[in-house]
C-alpha positions, -999 to +999 in steps of 0.1 A: -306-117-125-306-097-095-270-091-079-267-071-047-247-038-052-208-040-060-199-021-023-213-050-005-194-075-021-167-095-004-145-119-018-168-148+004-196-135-009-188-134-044-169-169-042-203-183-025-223-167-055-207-182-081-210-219-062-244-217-058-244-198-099-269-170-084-247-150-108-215-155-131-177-140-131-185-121-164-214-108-145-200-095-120-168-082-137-192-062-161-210-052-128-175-040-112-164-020-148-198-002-149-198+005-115-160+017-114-168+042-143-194+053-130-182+063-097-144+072-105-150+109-118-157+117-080-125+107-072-100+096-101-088+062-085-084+047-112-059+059-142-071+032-164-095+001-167-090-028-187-120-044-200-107-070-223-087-085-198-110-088-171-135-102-190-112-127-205-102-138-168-138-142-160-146-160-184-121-187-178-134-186-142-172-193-155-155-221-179-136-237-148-167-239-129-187-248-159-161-279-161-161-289-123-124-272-122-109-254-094-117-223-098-094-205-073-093-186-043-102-154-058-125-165-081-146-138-100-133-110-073-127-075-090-094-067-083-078-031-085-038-027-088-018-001-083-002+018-113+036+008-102+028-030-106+036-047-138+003-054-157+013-071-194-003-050-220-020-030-201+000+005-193+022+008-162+025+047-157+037+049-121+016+080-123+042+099-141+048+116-172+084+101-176+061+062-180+027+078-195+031+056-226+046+027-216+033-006-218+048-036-200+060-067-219+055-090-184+036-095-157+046-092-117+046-122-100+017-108-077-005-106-107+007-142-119-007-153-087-039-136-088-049-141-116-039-181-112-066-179-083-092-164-106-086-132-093-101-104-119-077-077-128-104-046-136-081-018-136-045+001-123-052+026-098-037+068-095-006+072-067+017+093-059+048+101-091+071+067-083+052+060-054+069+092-037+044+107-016+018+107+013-015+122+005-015+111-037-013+149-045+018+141-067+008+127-095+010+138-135-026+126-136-039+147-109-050+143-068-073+112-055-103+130-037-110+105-003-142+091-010-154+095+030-144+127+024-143+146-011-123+175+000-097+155+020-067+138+008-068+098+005-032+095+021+000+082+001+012+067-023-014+037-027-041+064-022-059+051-054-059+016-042-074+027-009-101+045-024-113+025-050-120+000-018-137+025+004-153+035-027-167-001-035-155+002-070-132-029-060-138-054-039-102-057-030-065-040-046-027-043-041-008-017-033+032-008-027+045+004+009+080+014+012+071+037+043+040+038+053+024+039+017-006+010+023-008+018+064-014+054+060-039+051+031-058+026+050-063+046+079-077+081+063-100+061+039-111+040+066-103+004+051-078-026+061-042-022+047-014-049+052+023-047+048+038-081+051+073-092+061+100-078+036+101-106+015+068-121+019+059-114-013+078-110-043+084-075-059+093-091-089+073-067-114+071-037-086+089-010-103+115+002-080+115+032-057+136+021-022+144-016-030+153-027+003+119-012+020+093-018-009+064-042-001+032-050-022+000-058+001-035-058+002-062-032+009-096-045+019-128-037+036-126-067+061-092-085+077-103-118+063-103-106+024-066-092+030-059-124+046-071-145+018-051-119-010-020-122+006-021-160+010-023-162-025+002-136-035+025-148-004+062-170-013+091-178-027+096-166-063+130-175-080+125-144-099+132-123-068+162-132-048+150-110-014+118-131-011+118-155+016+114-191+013+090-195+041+061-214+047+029-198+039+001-204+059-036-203+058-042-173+072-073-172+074-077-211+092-069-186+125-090-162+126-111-176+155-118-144+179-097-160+205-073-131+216-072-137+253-039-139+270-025-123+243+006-095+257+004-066+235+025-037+235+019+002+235+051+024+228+055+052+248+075+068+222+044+066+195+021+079+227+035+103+240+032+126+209-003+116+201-028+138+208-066+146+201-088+123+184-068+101+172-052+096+203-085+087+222-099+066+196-064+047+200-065+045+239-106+031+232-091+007+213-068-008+234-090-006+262-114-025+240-084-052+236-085-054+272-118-061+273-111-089+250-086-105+274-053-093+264-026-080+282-015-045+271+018-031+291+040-004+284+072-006+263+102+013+253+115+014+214+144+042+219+153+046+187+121+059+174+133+097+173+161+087+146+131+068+124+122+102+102+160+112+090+170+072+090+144+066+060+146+098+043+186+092+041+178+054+029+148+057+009+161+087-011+196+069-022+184+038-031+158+065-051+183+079-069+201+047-076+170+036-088+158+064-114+191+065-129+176+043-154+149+074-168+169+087-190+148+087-223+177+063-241+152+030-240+115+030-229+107+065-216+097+098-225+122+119-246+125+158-248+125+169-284+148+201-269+183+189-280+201+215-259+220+247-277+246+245-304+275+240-282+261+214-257+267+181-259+239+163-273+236+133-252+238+154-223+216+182-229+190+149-238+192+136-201+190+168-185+163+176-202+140+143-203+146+142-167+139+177-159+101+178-181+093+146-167+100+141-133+078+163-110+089+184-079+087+159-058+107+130-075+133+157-085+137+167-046+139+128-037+165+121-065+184+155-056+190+139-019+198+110-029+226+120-051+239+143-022+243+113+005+256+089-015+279+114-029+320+111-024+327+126+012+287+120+024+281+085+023+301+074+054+286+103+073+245+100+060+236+067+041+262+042+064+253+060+094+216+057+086+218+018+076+237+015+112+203+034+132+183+010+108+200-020+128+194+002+156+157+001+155+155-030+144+172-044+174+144-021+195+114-047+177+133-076+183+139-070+220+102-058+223+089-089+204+106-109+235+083-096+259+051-089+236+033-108+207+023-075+195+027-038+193-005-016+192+000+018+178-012+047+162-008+050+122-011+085+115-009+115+143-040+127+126-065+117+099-069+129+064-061+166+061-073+190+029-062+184-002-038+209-009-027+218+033+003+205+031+018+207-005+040+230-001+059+219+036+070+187+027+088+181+060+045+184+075+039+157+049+069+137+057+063+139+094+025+123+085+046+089+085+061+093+119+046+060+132+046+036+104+081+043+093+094+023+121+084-010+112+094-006+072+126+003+081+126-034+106+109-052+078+086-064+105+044-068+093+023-043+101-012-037+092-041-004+100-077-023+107-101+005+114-107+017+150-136+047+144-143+083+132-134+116+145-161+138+152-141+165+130-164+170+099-154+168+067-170+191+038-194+163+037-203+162+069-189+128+074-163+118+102-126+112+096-115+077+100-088+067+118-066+034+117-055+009+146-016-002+134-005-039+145+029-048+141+040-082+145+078-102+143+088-114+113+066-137+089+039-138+122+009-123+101-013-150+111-008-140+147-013-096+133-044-110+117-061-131+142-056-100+166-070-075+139-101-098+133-106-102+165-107-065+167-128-059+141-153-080+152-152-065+187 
């Protein structure tokens, strides 16, 4: 049976195959695991795959459809995760050496869901140690190479999930954003990356790094495959009590072109710092939006300057809070050095678990963390910084009065070379600059792709670079119709 090649796939074209049987779920999962091992040595995407699973899940699709059943949504689609979401029996490292071994008794709710669709779970994707990190250089398992370009990073932390997109090895994958970590990827791999409304979907099963700024969302190589992932992974779950009850719609029922008369906003505090390619190939987009019949007009968020320290200060305490629980006492790693004759045993066991297995980056993150939520600190960094998160905020929601959406860039430049920024981690930080903004508002924001630099990589291909959408609260059907419009453009 012929089947066209795994990198054209889509989750419409792989739903319309199985209707009309010109091939099966197991079929195309086996296509998916051949094809992902296969490729994955030219990147390292993926830390694991799991065979037995997928195949299971497909073959319940196939029996479904066999019956006349529903089969789902997402039935037969090869889907990647990232290694910080819950998969039961099938290892959850978060990339780290602290996790390596551990295997989780429990799904996440977002793999509940897509698997209930028929959605095929083919393997957990590489990321950055706890998800701390923004080019995927941090992990205990080693760097993602950027499949556009082999000696560039793929951006942070869901850079696995991003690749194995752009790679074709999936045909769509979840990853975690608590800053930037699904936008940023997107853009320097070249794919579509959503982060919904905080509390869109439930992070039931998300291992924790900044609990009030983590999202799971999509990556995909079209808006309408992200829009049909997150309606299924999209709702209330009782298991989480910061996911919003909500109405989901259908996103994808909107996605008609129509764009015109749309008012669309373009911060001159994002604008006035970009420069070079990037920046042009941002400007040609919005002048293509104008084309299209929106509106675009100027606007003012003020509070942007304050974004950088406001989610360092956040996102590192609620860290620290967070990793308290890696202590090797329950289901981690454990240092066999038990400390010197006169230390205290339990001690010396902490200190030491935690300093082999947390890497340089997670240490400095935890070490911050500790020092603002310290006695005599917090008032002055961590309640100050919740107070400028209200701050800007406020700054969206008096924009969203004038605008339906805010156009922006996603990163002030595209993927740089794996290992040019490693050692200057306020550079790497700073790499977030414009999608920190709408984390910290818990607004949705997405990166749709908007073209290539003419910059060269080692493979003589161009950079990509990302559009970013933000919308107001729980309005991704209106950030979606805009980005398919777009992308259609």
């Amino acid at each position: 049976m012929s089947q066209p090649a795994m990198p054209q796939h889509t989750v419409e074209s792989i739903t319309e195959g199985l209707r009309t049987k010109r091939f099966s779920a197991v079929e195309i999962a086996r296509e998916a695991l051949e094809y992902a091992e296969r490729e994955n040595p030219k990147t390292n995407a993926y830390l694991m795959l799991c065979p037995e699973r997928a195949l299971a899940t497909a073959a319940e699709v196939d029996r479904k459809l066999a019956a006349g059943e529903g089969a789902g949504a997402l039935a037969g689609v090869p889907i990647a995760v990232k290694d910080v979401i819950l998969t039961k029996g099938v290892r959850t490292t978060c990339s780290s050496k602290m996790l390596e071994n551990y295997i989780p008794p429990y799904d996440a709710t977002a793999i509940e869901r897509i698997e209930a669709a028929g959605g095929v779970i083919i393997g957990k994707t590489n990321c950055d140690e706890f998800a701390m990190g923004s080019s995927n250089e941090n992990s205990y398992f080693g760097p993602v190479r950027n499949p556009v370009a082999p000696d560039r990073v793929p951006g942070g932390s869901s850079g696995g999930s991003a690749a194995v997109v752009a790679q074709g090895t999936a045909v769509v994958s979840l990853g975690s954003d608590t800053g930037g970590s699904i936008r940023q990827p997107a853009s320097f791999c070249g794919v579509v990356g959503v982060t919904p409304t905080y509390g869109r979907v439930s992070r039931y099963g998300l291992v924790a790094f900044a609990s009030s700024l983590d999202h799971i969302g999509p990556f995909s190589r079209n808006v309408r495959d992200s829009a049909a992932v997150l309606r299924v992974i999209a709702g209330r779950d009782p298991m989480d009590s910061t996911s919003a009850a909500a109405p989901v719609p259908d996103y994808t029922a909107g996605l008609n072109g129509d764009v015109r008369g749309m008012k669309i906003g373009l911060p001159v505090e994002y604008m006035k710092h970009a420069t070079g390619e990037t920046a042009d190939l941002v400007h040609n987009a919005v002048a293509k939006l104008r084309e299209m019949g929106c509106e675009v007009r100027d606007i003012s968020l003020p509070s942007t300057d304050y974004a950088i320290a406001t989610y360092y200060v956040i996102c590192t305490a609620e860290a620290s809070s967070n990793l308290a629980r890696y202590d090797g006492v329950r289901y981690t790693f454990r240092s066999t050095d038990a400390g010197g004759p006169d230390e205290n045993k339990l001690l010396a066991m902490y200190r030491n678990t935690r300093g082999e297995a947390f890497g340089d980056e997670v240490k400095r993150r935890i070490m911050l963390g500790t020092y603002v939520l310290s006695h005599g600190y917090y008032d002055a960094y961590y309640l100050k910084a919740q107070k400028v998160r209200a701050l800007i905020a406020r700054d969206f929601t008096n924009a969203f009065k004038q605008v339906d959406a805010i156009v922006a860039p996603v990163s002030p430049f595209p993927a740089f070379r794996i290992g040019e920024k490693v050692n200057d981690p306020v550079s790497m930080y700073l790499s977030d600059i414009y999608t920190i903004t709408g984390s910290l508002a818990g607004i949705p924001c997405m990166s749709v792709p908007c073209g290539v630099t003419t910059e060269r990589s080692a493979g003589d291909a161009g950079l990509p670079v990302g559009l970013q959408i933000l919308c107001n609260h729980f309005e991704e059907q209106k950030m979606f119709r805009l980005a398919h419009a777009f992308e259609n453009s």
